[in-house]
N, CA, C and O atoms as a CHARMM CRD file, in Angstrom:
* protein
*
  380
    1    1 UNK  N     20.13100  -8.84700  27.18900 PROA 1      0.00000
    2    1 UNK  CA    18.77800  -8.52600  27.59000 PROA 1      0.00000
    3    1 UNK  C     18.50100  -7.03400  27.39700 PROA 1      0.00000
    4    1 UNK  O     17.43700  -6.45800  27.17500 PROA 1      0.00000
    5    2 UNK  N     19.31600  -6.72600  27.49100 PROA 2      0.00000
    6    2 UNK  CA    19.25300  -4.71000  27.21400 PROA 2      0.00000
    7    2 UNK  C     19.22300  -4.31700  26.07000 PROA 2      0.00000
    8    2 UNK  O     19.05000  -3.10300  25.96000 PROA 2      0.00000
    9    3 UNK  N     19.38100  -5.16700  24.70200 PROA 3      0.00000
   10    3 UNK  CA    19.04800  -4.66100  23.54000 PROA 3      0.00000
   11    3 UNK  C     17.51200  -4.91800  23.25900 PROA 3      0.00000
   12    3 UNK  O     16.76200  -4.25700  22.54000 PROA 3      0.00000
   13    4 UNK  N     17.15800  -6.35500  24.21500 PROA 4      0.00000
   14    4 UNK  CA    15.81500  -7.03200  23.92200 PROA 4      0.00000
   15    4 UNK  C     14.58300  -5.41000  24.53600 PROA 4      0.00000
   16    4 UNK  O     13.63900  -4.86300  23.96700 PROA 4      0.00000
   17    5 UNK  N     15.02400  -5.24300  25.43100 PROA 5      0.00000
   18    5 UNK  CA    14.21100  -4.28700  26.07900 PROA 5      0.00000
   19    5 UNK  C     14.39000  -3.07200  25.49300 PROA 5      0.00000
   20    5 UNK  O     13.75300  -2.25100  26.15300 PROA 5      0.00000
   21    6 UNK  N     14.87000  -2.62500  24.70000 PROA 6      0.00000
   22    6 UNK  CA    15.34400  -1.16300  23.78600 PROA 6      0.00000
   23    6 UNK  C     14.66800  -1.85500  22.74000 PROA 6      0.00000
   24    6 UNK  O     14.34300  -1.05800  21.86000 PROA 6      0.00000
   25    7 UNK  N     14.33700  -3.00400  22.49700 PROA 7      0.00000
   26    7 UNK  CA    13.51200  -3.56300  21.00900 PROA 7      0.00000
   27    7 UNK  C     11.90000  -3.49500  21.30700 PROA 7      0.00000
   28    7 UNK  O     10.91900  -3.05600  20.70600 PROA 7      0.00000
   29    8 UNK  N     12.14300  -4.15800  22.54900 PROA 8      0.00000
   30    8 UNK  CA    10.19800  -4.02600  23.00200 PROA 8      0.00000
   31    8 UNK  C     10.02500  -2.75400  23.49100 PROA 8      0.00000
   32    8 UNK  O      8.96100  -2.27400  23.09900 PROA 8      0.00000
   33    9 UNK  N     10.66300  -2.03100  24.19200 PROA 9      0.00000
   34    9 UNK  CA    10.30800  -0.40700  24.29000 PROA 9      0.00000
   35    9 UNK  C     10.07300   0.61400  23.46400 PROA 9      0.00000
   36    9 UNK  O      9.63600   1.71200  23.80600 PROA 9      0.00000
   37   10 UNK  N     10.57700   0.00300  21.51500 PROA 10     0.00000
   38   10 UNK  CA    10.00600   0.78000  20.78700 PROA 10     0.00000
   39   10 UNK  C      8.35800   0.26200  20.30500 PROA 10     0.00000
   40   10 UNK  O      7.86500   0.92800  19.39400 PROA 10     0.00000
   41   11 UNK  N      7.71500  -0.60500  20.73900 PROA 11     0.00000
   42   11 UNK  CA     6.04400  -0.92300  20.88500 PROA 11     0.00000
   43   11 UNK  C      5.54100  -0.18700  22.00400 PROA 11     0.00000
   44   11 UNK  O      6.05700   0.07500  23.09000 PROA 11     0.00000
   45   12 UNK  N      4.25500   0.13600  21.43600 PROA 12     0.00000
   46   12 UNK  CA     2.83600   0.65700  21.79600 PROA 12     0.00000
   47   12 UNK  C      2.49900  -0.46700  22.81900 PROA 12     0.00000
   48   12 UNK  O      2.84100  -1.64800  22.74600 PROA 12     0.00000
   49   13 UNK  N      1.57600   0.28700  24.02600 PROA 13     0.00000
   50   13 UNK  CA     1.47300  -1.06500  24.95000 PROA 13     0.00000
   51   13 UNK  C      0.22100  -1.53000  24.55600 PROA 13     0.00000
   52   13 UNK  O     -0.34900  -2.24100  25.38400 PROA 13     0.00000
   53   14 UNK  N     -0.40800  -1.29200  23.40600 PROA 14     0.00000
   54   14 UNK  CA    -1.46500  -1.87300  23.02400 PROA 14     0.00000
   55   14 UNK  C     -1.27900  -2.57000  21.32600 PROA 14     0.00000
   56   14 UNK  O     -2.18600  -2.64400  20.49800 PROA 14     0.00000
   57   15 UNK  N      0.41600  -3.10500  21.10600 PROA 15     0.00000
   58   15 UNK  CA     1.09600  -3.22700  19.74600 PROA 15     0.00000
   59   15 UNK  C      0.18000  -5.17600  19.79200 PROA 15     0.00000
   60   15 UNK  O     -0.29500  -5.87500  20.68700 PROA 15     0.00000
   61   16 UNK  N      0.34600  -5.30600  18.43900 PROA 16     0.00000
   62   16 UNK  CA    -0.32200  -6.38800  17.28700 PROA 16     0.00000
   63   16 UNK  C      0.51600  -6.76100  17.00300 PROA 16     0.00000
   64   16 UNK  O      1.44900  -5.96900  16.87000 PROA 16     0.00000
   65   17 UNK  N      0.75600  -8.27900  16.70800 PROA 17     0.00000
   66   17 UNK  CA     1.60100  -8.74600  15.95200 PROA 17     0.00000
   67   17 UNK  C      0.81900 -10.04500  15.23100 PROA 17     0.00000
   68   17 UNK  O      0.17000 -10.97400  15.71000 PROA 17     0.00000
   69   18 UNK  N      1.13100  -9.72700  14.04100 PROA 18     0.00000
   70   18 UNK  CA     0.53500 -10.71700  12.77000 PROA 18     0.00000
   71   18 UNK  C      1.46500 -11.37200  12.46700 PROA 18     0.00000
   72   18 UNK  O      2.29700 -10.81100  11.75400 PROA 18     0.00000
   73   19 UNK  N      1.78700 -13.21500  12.98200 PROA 19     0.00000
   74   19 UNK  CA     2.72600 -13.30700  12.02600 PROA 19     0.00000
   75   19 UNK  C      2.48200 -14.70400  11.12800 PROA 19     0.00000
   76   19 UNK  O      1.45700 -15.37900  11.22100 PROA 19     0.00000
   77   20 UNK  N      3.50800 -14.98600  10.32200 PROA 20     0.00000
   78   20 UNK  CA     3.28800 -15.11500   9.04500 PROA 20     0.00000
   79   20 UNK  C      2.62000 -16.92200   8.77800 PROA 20     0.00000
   80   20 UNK  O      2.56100 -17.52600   7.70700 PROA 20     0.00000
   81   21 UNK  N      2.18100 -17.42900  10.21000 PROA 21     0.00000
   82   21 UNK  CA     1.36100 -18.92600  10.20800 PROA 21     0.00000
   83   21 UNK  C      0.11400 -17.94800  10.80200 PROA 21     0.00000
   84   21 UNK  O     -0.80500 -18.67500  11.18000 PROA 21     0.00000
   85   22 UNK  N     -0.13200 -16.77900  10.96000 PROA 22     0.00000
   86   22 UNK  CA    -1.62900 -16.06000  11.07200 PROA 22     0.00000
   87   22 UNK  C     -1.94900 -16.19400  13.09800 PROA 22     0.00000
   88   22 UNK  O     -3.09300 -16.00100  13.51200 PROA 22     0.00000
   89   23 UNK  N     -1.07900 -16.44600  13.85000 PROA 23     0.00000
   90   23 UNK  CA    -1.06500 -16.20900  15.41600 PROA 23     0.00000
   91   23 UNK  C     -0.99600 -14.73800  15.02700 PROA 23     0.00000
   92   23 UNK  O     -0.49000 -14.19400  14.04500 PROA 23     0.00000
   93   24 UNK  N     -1.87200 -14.08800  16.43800 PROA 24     0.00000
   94   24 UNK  CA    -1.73200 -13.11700  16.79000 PROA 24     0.00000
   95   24 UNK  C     -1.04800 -12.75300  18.52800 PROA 24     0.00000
   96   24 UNK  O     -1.58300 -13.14100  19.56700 PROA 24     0.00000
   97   25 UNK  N     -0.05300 -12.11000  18.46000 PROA 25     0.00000
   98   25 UNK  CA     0.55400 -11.98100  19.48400 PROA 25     0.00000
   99   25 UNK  C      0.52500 -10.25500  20.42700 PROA 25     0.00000
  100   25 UNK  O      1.06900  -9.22100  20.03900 PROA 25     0.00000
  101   26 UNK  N     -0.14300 -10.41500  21.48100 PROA 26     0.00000
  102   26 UNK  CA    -0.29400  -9.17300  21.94300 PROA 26     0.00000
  103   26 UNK  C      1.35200  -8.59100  22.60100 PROA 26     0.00000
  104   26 UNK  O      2.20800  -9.47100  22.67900 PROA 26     0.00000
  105   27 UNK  N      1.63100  -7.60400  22.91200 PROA 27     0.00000
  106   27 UNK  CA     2.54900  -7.49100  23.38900 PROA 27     0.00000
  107   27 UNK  C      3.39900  -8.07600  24.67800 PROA 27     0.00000
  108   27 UNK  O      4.62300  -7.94500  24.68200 PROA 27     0.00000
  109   28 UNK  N      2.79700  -8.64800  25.64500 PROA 28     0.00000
  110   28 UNK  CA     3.02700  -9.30000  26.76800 PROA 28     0.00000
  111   28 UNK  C      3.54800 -10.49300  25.94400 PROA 28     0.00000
  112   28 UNK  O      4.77600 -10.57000  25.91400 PROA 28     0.00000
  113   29 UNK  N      2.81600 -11.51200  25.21700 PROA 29     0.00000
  114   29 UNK  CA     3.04200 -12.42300  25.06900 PROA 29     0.00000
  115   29 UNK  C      3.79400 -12.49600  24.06100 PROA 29     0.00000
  116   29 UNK  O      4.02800 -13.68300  23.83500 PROA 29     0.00000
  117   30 UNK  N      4.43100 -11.63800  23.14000 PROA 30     0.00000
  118   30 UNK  CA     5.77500 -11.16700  22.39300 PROA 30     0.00000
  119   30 UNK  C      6.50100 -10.99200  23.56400 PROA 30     0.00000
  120   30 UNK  O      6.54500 -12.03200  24.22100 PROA 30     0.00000
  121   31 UNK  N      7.04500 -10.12000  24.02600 PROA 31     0.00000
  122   31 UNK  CA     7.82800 -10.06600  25.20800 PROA 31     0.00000
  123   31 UNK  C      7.82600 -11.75700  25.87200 PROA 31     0.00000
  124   31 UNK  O      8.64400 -12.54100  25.39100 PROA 31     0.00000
  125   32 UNK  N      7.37400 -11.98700  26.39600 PROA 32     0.00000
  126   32 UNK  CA     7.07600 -13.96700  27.17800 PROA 32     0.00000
  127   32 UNK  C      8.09500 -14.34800  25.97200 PROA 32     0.00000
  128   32 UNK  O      9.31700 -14.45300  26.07900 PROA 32     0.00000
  129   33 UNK  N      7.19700 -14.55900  24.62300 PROA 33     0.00000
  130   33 UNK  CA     7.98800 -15.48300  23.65700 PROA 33     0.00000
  131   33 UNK  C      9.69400 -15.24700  23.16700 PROA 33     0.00000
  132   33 UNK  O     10.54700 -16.07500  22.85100 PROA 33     0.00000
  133   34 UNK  N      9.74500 -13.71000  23.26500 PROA 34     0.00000
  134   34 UNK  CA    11.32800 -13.79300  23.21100 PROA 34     0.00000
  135   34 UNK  C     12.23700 -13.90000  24.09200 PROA 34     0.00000
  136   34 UNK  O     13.44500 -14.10600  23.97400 PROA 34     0.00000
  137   35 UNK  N     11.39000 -13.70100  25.25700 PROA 35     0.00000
  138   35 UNK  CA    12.46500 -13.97100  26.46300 PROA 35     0.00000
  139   35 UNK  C     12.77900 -15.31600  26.86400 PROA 35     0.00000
  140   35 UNK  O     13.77100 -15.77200  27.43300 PROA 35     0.00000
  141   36 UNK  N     11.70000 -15.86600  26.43600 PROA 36     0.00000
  142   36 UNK  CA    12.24200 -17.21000  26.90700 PROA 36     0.00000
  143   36 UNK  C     12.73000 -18.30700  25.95700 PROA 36     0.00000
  144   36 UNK  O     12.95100 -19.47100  26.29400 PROA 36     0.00000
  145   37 UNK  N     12.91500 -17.63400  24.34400 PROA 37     0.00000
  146   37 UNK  CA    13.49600 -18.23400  23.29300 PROA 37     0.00000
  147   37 UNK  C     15.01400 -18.21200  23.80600 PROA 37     0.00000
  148   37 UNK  O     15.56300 -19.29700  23.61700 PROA 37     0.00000
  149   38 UNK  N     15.75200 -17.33200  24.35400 PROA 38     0.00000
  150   38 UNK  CA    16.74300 -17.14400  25.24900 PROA 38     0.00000
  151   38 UNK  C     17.99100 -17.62700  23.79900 PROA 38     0.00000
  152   38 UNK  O     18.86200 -18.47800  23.97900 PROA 38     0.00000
  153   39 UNK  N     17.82300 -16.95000  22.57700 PROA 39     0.00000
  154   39 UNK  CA    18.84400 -16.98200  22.09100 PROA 39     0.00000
  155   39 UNK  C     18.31500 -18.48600  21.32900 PROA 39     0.00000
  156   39 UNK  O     19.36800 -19.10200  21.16500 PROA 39     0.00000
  157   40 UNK  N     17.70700 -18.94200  21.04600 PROA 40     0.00000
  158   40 UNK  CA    17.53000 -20.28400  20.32500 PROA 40     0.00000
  159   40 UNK  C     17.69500 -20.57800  18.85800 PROA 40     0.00000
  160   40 UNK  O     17.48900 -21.71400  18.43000 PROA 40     0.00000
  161   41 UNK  N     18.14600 -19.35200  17.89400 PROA 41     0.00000
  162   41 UNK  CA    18.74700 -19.24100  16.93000 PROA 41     0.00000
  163   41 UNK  C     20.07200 -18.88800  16.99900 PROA 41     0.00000
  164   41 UNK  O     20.16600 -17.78700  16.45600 PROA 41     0.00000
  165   42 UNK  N     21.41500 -19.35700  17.48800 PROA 42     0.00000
  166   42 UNK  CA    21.92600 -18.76700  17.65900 PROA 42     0.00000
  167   42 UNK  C     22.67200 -18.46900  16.12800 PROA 42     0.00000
  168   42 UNK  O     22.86300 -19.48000  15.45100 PROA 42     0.00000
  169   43 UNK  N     23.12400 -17.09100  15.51500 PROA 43     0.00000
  170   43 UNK  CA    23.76300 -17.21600  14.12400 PROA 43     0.00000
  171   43 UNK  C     22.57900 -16.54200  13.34200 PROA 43     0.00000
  172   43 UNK  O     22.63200 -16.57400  12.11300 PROA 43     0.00000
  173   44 UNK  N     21.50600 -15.92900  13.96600 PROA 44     0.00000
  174   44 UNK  CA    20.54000 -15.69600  13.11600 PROA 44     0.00000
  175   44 UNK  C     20.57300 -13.69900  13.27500 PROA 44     0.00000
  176   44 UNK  O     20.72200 -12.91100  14.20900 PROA 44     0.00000
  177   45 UNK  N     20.36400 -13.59700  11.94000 PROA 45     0.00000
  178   45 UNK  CA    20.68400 -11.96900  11.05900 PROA 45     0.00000
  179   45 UNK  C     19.60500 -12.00300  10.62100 PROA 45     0.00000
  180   45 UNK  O     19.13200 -12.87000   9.88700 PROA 45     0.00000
  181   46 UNK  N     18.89600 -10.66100  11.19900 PROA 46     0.00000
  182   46 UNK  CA    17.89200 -10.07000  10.20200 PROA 46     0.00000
  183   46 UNK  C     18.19300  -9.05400   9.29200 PROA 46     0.00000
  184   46 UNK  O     18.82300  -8.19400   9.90700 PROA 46     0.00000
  185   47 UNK  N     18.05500  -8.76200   8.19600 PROA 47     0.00000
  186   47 UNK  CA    18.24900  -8.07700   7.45500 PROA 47     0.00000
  187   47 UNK  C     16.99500  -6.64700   7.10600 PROA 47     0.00000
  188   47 UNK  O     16.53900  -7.12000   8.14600 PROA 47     0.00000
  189   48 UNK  N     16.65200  -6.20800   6.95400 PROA 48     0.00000
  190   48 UNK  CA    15.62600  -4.99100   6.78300 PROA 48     0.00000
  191   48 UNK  C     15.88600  -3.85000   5.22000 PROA 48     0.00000
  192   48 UNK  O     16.88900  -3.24100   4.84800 PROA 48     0.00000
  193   49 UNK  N     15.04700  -3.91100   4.86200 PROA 49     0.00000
  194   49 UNK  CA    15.48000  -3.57200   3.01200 PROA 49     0.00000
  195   49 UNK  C     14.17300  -2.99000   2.29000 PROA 49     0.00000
  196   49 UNK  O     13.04400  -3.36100   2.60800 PROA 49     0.00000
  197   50 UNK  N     14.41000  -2.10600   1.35600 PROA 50     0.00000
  198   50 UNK  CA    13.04500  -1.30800   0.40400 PROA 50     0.00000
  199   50 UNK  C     12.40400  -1.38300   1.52500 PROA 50     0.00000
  200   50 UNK  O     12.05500  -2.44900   2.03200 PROA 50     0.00000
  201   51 UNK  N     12.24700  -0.54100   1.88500 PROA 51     0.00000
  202   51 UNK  CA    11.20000   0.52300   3.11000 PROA 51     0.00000
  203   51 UNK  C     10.76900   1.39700   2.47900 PROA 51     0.00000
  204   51 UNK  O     11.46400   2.31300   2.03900 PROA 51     0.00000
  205   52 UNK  N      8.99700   1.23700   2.23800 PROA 52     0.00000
  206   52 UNK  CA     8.35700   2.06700   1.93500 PROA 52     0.00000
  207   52 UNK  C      7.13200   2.28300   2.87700 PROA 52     0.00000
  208   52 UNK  O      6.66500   1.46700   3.67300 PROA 52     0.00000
  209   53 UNK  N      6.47900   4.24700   2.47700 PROA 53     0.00000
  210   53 UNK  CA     6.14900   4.64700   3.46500 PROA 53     0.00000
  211   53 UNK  C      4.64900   4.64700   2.53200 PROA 53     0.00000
  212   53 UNK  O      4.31900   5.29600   1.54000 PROA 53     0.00000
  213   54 UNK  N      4.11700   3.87500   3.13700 PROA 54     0.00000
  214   54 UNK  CA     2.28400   3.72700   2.65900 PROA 54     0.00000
  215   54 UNK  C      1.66800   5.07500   2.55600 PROA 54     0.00000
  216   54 UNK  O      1.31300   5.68500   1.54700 PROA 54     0.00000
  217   55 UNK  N      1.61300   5.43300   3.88300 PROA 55     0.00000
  218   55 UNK  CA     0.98400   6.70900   4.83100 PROA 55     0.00000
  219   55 UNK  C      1.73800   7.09200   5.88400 PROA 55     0.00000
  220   55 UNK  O      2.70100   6.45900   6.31600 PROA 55     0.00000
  221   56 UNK  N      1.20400   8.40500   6.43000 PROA 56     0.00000
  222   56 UNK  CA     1.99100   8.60100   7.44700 PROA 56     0.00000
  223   56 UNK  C      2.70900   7.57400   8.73900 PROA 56     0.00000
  224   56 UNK  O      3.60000   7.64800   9.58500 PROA 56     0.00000
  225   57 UNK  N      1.92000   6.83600   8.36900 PROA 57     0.00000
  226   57 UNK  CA     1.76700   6.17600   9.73200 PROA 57     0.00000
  227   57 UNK  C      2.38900   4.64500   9.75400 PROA 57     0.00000
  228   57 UNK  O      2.89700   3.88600  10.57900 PROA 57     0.00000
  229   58 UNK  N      2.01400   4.64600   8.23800 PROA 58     0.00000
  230   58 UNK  CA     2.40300   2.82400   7.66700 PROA 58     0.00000
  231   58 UNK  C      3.48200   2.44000   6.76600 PROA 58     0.00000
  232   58 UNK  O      3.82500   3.19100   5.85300 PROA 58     0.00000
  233   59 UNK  N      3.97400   1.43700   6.94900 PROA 59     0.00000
  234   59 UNK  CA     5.20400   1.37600   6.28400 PROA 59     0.00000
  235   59 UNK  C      5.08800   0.04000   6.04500 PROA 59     0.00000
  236   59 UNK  O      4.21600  -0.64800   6.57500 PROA 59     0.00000
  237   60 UNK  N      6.00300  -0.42600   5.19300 PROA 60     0.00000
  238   60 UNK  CA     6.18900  -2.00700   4.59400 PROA 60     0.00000
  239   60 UNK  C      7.58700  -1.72500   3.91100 PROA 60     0.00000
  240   60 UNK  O      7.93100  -0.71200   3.30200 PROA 60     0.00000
  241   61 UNK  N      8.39600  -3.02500   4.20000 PROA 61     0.00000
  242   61 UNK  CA     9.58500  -3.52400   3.97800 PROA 61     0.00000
  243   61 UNK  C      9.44400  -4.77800   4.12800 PROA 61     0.00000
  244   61 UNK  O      8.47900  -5.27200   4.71200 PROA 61     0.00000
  245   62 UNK  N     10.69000  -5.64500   3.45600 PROA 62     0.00000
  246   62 UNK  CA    11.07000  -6.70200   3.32600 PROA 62     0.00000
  247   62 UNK  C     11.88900  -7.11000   4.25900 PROA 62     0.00000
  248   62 UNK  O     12.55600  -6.10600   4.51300 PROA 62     0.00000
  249   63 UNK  N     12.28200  -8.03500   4.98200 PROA 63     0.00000
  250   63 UNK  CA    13.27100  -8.71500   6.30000 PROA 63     0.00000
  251   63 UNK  C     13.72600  -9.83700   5.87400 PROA 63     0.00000
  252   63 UNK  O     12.95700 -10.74000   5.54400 PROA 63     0.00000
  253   64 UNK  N     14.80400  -9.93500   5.82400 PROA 64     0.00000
  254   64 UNK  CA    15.49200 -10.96200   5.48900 PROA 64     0.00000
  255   64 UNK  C     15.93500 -11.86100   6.34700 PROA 64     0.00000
  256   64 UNK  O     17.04200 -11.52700   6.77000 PROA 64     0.00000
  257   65 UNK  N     15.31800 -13.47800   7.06600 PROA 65     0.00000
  258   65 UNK  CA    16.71000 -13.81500   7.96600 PROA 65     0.00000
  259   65 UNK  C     17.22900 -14.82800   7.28700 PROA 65     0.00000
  260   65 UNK  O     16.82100 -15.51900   6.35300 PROA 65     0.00000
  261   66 UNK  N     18.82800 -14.77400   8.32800 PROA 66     0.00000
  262   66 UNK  CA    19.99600 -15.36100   7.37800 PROA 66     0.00000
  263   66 UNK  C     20.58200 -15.87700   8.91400 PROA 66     0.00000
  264   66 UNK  O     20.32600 -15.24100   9.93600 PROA 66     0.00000
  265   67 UNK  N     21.34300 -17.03100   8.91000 PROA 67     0.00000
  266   67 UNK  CA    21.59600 -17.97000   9.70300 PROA 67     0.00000
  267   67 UNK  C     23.09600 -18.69900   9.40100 PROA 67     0.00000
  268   67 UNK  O     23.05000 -19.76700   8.79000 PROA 67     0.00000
  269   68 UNK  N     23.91400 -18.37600   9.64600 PROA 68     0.00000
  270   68 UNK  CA    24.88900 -18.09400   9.12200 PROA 68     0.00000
  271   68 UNK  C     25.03100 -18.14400   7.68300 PROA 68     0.00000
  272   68 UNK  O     25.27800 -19.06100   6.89900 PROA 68     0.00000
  273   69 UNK  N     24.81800 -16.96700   7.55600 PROA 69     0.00000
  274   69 UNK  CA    24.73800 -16.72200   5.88900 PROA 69     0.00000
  275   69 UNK  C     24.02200 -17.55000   5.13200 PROA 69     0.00000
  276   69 UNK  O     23.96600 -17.36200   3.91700 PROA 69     0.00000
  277   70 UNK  N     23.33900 -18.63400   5.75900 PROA 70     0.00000
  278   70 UNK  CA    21.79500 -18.85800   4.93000 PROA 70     0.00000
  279   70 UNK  C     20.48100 -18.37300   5.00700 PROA 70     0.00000
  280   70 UNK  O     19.89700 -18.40300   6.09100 PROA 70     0.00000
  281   71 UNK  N     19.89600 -17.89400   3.91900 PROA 71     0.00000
  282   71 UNK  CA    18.47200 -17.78200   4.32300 PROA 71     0.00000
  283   71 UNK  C     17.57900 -18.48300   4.60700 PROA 71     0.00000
  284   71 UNK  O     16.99800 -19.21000   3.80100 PROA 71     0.00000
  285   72 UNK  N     17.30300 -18.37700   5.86300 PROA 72     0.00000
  286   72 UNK  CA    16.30300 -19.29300   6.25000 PROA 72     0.00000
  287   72 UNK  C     14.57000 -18.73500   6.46600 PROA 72     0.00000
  288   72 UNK  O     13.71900 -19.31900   7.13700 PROA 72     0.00000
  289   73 UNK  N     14.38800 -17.45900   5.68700 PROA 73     0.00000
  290   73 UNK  CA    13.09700 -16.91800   5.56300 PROA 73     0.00000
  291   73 UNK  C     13.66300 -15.80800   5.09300 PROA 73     0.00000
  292   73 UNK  O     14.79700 -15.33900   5.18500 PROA 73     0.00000
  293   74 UNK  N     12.30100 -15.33800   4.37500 PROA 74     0.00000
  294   74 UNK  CA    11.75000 -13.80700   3.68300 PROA 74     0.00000
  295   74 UNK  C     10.16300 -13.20200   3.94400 PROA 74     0.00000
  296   74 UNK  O      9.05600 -13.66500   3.67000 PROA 74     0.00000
  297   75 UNK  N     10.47400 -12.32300   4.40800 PROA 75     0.00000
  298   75 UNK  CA     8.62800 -12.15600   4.70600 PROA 75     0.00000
  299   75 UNK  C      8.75400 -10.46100   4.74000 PROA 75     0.00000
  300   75 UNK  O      9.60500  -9.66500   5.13800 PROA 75     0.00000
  301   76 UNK  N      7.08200 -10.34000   3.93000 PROA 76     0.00000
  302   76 UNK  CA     6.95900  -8.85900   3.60300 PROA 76     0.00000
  303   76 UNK  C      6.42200  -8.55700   5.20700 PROA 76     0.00000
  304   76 UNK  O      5.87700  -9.30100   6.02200 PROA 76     0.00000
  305   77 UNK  N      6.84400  -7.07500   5.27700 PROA 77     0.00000
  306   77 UNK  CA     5.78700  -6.56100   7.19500 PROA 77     0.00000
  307   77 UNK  C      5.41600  -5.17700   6.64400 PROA 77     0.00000
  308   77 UNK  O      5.92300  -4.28400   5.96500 PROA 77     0.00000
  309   78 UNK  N      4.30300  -5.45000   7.26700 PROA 78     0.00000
  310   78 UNK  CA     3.81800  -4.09900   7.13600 PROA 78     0.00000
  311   78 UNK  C      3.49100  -3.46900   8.60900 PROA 78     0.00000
  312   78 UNK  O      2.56000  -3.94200   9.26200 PROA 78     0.00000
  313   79 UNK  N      4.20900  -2.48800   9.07000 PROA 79     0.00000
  314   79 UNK  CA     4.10900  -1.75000  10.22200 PROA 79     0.00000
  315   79 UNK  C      3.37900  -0.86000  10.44900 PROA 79     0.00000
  316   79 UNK  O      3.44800  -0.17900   9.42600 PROA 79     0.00000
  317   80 UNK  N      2.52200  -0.25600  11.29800 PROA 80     0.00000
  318   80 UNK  CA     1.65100   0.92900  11.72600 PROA 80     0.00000
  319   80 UNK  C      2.89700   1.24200  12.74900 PROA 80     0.00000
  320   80 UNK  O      3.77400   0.51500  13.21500 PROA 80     0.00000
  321   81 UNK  N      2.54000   2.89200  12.92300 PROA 81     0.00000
  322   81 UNK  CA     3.58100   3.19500  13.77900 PROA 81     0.00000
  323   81 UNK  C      2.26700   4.72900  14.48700 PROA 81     0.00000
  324   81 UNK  O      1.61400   5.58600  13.89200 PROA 81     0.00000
  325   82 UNK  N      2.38600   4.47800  15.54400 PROA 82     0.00000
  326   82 UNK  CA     1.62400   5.64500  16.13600 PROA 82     0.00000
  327   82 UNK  C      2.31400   6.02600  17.30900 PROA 82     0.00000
  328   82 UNK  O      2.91500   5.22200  18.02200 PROA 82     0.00000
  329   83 UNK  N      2.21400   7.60200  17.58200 PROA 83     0.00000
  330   83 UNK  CA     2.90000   8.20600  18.43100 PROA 83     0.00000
  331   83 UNK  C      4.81000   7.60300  18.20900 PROA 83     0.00000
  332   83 UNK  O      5.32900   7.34800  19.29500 PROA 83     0.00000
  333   84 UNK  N      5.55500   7.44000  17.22200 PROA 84     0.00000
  334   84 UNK  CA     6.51200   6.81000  16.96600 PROA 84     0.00000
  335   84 UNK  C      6.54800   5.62200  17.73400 PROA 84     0.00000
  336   84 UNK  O      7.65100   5.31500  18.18700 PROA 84     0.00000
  337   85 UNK  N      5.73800   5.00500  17.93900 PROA 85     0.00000
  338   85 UNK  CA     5.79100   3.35300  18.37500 PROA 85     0.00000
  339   85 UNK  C      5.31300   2.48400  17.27800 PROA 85     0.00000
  340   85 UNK  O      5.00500   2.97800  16.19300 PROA 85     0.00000
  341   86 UNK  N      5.22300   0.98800  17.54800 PROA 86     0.00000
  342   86 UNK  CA     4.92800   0.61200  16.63000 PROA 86     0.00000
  343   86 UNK  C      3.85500  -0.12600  17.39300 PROA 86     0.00000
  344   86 UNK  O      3.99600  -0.53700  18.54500 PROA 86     0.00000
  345   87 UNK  N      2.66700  -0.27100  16.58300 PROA 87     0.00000
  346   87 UNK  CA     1.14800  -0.26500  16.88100 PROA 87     0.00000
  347   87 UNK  C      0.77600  -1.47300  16.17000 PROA 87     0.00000
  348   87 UNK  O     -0.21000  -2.04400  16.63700 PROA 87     0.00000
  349   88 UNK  N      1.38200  -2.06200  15.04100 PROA 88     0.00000
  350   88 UNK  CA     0.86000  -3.02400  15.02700 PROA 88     0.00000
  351   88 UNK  C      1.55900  -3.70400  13.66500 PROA 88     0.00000
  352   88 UNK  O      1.86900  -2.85800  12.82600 PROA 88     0.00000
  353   89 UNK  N      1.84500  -5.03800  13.31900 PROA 89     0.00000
  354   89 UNK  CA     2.78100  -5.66100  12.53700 PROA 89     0.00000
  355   89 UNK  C      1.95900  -6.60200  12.01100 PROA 89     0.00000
  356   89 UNK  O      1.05500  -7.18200  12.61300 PROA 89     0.00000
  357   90 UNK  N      2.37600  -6.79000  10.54900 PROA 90     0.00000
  358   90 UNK  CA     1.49600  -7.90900   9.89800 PROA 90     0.00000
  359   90 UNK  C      3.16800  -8.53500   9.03500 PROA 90     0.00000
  360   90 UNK  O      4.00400  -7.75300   8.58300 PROA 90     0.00000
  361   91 UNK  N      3.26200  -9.62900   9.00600 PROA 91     0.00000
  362   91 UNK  CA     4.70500 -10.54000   8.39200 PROA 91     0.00000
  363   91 UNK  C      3.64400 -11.40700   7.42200 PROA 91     0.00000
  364   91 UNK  O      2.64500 -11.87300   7.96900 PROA 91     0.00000
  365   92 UNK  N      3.81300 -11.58500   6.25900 PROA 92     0.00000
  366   92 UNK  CA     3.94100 -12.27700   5.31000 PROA 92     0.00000
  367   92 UNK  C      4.65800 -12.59500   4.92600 PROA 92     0.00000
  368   92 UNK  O      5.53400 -11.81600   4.54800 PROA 92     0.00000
  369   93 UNK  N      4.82800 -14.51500   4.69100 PROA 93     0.00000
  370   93 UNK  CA     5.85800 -14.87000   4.03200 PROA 93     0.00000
  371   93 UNK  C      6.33200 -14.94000   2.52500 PROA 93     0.00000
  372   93 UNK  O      5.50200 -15.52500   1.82900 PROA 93     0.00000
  373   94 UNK  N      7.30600 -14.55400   1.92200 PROA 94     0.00000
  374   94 UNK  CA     7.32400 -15.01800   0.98100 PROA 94     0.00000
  375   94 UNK  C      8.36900 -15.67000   0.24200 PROA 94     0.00000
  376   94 UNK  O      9.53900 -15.34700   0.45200 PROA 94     0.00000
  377   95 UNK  N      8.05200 -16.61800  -0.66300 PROA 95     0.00000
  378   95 UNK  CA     8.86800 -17.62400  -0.76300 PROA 95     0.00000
  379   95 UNK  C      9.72500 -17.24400  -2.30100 PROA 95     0.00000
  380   95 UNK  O     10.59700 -18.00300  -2.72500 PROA 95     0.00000
């Protein structure tokens, strides 16, 4: 639980999340949804790769997850990051 909270403590308390079936998830209810996934992948690796910096502020990379060493998704994100938090996330999948 102490890495989960060092993960949501790097979001903005007003952070976006876009993800890649088009839900939008405010931060409370990110926080709700991973806490109570309680590990329901267990074996699952994200990977993070080509990080590029848009603008000051924006960035996009590729994430890889892998499940014991299968991939079981790829999706482009594009991050806003304000005041070094992160402000708001858009995941596209791609296949």
């Amino acid at each position: 639980m102490e890495s989960l909270d060092a993960f949501l403590g790097a979001h903005h308390d007003a952070f976006v999340l876009v993800t890649t079936d088009g839900a939008i998830l405010d931060l409370e209810t990110l926080r709700e949804s991973l806490r109570s996934a309680g590990g329901s992948q267990p074996g699952l690796s994200i990977e993070v790769k080509e990080i590029s910096s848009v603008t000051a502020e924006v960035y996009r990379f590729l994430e890889r997850h892998t499940v014991d060493g299968s991939v079981v998704g790829v999706r482009v994100v594009t991050a806003v990051v304000e005041d070094g938090l992160l402000l708001s996330v858009q995941e596209t999948a791609r296949r």
